[in-house]
C-alpha positions in Angstrom: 100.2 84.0 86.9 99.5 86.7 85.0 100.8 90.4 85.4 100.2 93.4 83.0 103.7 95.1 82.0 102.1 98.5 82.2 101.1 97.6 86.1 104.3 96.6 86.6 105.5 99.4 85.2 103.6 101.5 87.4 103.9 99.9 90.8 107.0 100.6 93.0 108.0 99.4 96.7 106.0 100.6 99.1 108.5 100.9 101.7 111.5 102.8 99.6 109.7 103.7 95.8 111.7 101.4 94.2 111.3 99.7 90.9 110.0 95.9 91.4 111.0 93.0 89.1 109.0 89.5 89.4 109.5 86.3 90.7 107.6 83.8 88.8 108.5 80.7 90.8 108.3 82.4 94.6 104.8 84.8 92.9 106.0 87.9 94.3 106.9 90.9 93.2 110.4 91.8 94.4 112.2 95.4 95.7 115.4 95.3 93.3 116.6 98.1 96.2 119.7 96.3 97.9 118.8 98.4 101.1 115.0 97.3 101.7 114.8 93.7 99.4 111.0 93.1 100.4 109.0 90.8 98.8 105.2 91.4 97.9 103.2 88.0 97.7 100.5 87.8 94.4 97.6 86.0 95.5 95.0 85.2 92.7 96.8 87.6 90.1 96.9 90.3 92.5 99.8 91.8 93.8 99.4 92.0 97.9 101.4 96.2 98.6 101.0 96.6 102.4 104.8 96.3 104.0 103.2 94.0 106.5 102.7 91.3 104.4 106.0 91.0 102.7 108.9 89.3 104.0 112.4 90.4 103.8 114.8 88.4 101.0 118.2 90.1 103.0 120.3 87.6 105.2 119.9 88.6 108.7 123.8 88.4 109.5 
């Protein structure tokens, strides 16, 4: 998995405009926003940006 660093520059959270950093192992692209945390699944070198599809990396407490 494959992802252009000016994309990634480009893209933020959907949910909160944050910046997004990359998971390699999970292949996701991660809010680095401590108040939303989503993760965006890449399917076929395609980051997947719809809030309904990523799941939430915070501890439900």
């Amino acid at each position: 998995m494959l992802l252009d660093s000016t994309l990634l520059g480009i893209l933020a959270c959907p949910a909160c405009h944050s910046n997004l950093s990359v998971d390699y192992e999970a292949k996701e692209l991660v809010c680095n926003s401590a108040d939303c945390g989503l993760a965006y699944p890449i399917r076929d070198n395609i980051p997947i940006m719809l809030v309904d599809e990523a799941r939430s990396t915070r501890r439900s407490g």
